[in-house]
C-alpha positions as semicolon CSV with decimal commas, in nm:
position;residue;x (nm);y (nm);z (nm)
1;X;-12,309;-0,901;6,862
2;X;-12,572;-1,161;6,779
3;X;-12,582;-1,257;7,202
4;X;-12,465;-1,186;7,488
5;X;-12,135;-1,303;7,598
6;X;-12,091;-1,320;8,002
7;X;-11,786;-1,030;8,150
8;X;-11,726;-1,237;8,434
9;X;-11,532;-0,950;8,555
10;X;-11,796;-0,669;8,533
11;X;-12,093;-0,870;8,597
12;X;-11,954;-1,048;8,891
13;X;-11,770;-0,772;9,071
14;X;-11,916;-0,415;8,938
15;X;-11,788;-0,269;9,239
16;X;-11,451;-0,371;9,203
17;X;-11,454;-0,307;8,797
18;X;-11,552;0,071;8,931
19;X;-11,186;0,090;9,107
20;X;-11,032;-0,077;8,823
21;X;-11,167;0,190;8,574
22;X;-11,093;0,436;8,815
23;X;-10,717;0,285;8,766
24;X;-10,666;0,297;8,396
25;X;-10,515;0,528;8,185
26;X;-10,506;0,773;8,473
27;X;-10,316;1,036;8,234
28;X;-10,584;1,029;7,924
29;X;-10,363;0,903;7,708
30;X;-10,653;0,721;7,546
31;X;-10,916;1,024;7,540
32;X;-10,587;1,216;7,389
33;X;-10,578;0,991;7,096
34;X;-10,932;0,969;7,014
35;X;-10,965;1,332;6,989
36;X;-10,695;1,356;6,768
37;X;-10,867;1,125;6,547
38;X;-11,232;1,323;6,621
39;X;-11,345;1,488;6,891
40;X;-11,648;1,466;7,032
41;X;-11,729;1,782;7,135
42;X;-12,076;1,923;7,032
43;X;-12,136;1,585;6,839
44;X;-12,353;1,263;6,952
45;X;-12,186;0,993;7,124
46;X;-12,302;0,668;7,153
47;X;-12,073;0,416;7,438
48;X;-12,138;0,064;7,330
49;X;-12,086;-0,257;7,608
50;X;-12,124;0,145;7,832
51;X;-12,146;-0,144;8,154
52;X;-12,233;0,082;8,511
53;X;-12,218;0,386;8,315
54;X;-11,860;0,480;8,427
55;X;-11,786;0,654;8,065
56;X;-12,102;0,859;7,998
57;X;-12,036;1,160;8,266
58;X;-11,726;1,203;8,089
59;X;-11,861;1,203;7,697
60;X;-12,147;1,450;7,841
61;X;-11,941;1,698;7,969
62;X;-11,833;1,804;7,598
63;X;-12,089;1,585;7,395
64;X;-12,433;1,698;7,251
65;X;-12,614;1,421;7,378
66;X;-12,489;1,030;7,466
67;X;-12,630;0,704;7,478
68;X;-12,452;0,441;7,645
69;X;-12,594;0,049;7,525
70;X;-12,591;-0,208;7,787
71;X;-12,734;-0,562;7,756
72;X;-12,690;-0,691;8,043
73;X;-13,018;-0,591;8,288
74;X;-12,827;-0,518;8,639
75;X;-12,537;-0,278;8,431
76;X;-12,764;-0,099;8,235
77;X;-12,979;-0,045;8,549
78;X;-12,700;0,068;8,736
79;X;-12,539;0,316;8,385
80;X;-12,914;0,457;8,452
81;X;-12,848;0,536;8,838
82;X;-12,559;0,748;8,744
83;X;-12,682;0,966;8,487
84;X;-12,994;1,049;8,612
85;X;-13,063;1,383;8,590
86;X;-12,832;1,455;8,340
87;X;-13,078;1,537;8,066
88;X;-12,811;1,501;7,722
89;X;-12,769;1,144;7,824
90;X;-12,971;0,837;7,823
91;X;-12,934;0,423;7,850
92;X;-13,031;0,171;7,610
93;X;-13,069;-0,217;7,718
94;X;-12,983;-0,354;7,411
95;X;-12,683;-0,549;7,234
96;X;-12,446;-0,411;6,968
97;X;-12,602;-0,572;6,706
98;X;-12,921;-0,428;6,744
99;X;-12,947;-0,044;6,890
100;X;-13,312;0,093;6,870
101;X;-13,205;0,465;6,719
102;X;-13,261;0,581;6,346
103;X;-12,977;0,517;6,117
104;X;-12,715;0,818;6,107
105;X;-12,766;0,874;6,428
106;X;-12,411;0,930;6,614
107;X;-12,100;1,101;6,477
108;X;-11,883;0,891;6,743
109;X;-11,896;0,526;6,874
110;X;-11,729;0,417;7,116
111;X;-11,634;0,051;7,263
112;X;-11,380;-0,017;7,534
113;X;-11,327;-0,395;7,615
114;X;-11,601;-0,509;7,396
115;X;-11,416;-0,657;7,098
116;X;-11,171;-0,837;7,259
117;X;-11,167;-1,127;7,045
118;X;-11,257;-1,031;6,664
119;X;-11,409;-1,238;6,496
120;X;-11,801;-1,301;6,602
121;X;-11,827;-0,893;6,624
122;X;-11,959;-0,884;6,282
123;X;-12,287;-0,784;6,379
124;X;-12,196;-0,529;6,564
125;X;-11,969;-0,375;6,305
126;X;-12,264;-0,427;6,079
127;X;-12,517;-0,201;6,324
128;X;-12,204;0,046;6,361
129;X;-12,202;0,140;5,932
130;X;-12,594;0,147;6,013
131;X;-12,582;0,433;6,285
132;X;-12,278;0,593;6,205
133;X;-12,285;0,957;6,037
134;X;-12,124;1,014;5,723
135;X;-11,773;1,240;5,874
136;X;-11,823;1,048;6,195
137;X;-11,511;0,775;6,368
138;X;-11,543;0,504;6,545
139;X;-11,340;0,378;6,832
140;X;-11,265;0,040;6,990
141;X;-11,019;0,031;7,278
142;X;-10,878;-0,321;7,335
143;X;-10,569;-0,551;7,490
144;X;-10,269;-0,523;7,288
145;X;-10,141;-0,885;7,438
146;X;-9,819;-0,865;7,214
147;X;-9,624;-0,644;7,490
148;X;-9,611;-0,487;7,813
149;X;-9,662;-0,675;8,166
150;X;-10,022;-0,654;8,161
151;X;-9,993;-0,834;7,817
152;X;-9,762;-1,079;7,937
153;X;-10,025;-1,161;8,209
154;X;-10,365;-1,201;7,941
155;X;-10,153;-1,465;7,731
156;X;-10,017;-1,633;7,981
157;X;-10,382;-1,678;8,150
158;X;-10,539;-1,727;7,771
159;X;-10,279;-1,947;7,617
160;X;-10,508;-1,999;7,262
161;X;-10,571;-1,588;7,212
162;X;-10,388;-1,548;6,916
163;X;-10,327;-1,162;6,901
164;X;-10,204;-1,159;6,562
165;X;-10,494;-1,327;6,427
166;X;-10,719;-1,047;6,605
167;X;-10,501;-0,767;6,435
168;X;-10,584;-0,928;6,096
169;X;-10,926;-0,938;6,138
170;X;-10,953;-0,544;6,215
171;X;-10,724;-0,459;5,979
172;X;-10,947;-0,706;5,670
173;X;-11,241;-0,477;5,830
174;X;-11,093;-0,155;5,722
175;X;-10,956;-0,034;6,078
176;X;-10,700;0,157;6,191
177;X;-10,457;0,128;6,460
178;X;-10,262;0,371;6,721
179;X;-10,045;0,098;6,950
180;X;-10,071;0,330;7,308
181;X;-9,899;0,231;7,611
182;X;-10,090;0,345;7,942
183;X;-10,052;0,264;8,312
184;X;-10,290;-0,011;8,524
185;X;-10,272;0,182;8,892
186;X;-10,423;0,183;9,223
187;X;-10,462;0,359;9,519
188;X;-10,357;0,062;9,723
189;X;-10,234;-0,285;9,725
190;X;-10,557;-0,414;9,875
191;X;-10,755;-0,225;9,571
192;X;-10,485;-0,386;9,326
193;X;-10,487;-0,735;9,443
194;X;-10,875;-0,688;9,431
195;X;-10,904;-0,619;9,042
196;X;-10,629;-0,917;8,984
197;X;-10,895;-1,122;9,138
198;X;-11,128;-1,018;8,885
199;X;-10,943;-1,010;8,604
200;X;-10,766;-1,371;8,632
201;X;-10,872;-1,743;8,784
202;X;-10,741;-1,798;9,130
203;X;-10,433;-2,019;9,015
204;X;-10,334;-1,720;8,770
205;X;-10,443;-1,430;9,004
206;X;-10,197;-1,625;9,301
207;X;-9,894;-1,599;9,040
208;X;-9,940;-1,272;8,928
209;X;-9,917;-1,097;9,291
210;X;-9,651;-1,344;9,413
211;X;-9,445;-1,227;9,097
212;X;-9,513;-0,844;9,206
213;X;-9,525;-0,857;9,535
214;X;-9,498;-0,497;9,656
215;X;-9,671;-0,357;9,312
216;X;-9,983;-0,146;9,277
217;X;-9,991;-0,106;8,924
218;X;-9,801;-0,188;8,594
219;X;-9,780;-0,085;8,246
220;X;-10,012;-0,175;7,973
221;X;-10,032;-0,132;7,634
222;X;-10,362;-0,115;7,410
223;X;-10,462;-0,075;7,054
224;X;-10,680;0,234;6,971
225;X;-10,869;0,087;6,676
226;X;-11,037;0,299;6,485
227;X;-11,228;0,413;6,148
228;X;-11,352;0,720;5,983
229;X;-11,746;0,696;5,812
């Protein structure tokens, strides 16, 4: 994108974002998907909004080389921490809009919790037709708000996010969609009420565990977008 819009989630709280991406999608259904649509194998990945990194070990162990995009100085300093000395992969501080690389330069893209909104991604899409190989997919993983508790929980706390509107806009871009449903779970209440905390304002956050409050996780549903170059 054009700038830099704040992830008061991440940026505030990387620790706790680490045990929430520890938490999701603990079965792959997400990777499973993906690779149905292109595997990434042998090919070179680039991770885009990559935050501390937690992705790029995982791309590497199949991928030819990776390169995970961070603007945001303290992320990309930390995505750089944890894949040092791994030779195949490397961290750009940059935004979306503007990645320093050649064009055709990455059979797969990939973009989880970046696009949560739609419209304003433009740029980035624009940079993505720029550095995407011809045979190549893109992937952006994202909130599907329309169902499941998690769901429930985003529109209650965002009351203007119009979902709909946000599945138009992908689909007027050319995208595809596979609707998943995945789990949100933790090891432990105290890590679960932790990445509530994160995730929604206090008055929200207060609801949500006094609705569940035994619960360590709960389903969640998400929208695979994607689109073949």
């Amino acid at each position: 994108m054009s700038e830099i819009i704040p992830s008061p989630n991440i940026w505030g709280s990387p620790d706790v974002y680490e045990v929430e991406n520890r938490g999701v999608d603990r079965d792959h259904v997400i990777e499973t998907a993906m690779r149905s649509v292109l595997d990434w194998a042998g090919h070179d990945v680039v991770d885009i909004g990559c935050g501390t990194g937690y992705h790029l070990p995982h791309f590497a162990r199949d991928a030819r080389s990776v390169v995970g995009v961070e603007p945001h100085p303290p992320l990309a300093t930390l995505a750089a921490q944890r894949v040092s000395g791994m030779p195949s992969v490397s961290v750009r501080e940059e935004g979306a809009a503007a990645i320093g690389v050649p064009d055709a330069s990455f059979d797969v893209a990939h973009a989880r919790w970046a696009y949560f909104f739609g419209p304003g991604c433009e740029p980035g899409l624009a940079e993505l037709d720029r550095v995407m190989r011809p045979g190549g997919a893109a992937f952006v993983v994202d909130n599907d708000a329309t169902r499941s508790t998690f769901g429930a929980w985003f529109r209650r706390a965002l009351p203007t996010y119009d979902p709909r509107a946000v599945e138009r806009f992908w689909a007027r871009q050319g995208w595809e969609r596979e609707r998943l449903d995945i789990r949100w779970d933790f090891d432990s209440r105290a890590d679960f009420e932790a990445v509530v905390a994160i995730e929604f304002d206090p008055e929200h956050a207060d609801l949500i565990l006094a609705e569940h409050p035994d619960a360590t996780g709960v389903d969640y549903a998400v929208n695979l977008w994607w689109r073949r170059y």
